[in-house]
N, C-alpha and C positions, 0 to 999 in steps of 0.2 A: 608516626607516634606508636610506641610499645603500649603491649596489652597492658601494663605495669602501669601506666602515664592514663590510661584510657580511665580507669581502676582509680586513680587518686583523684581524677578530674569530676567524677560523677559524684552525686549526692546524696547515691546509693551506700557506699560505705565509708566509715570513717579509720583513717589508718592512724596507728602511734607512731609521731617520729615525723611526719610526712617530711619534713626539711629532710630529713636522713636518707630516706629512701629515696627521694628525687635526687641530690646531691650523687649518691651510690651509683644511680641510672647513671647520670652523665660521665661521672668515671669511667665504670665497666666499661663503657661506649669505647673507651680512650683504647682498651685490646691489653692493658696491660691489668692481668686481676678478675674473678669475677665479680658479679655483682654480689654475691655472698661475703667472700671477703670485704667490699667496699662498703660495703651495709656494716657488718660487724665494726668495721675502722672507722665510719663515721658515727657508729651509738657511742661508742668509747671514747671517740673526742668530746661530743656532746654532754658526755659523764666527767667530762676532766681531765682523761687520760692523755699520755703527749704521742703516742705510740700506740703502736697492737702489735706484737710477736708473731710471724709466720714463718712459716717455712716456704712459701710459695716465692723462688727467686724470682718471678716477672713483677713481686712489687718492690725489689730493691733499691729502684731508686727514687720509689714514693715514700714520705719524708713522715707518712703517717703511721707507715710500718718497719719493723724491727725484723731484717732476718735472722734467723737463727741459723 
């Protein structure tokens, strides 16, 4: 378990998004993206968006980013 997952689980803080950020975790995890990116591309889907624009080619053939 990530310090990340440790963080969302306790009662201590409460996070915006938590679906986003766990979702994000288990991406990154995948090696293709980081979690930064994967955060950003799943607030954006969450918002409506069909897409996010990177530049980053290890998410080209993640279907929720757009390379540039």
């Amino acid at each position: 378990m990530s310090h990340f997952e440790r963080i969302l689980d306790t009662d201590v803080f409460q996070v915006e998004e938590e679906e986003c950020v766990r979702e994000a975790l288990r991406l990154s995890r995948r090696g293709t993206g980081d979690f930064a990116d994967h955060l950003i591309g799943q607030l954006n889907l969450a918002r409506g968006c069909r897409y996010t624009v990177t530049f980053d080619r290890s998410l080209r053939s993640d279907s929720t980013f757009f390379l540039l």
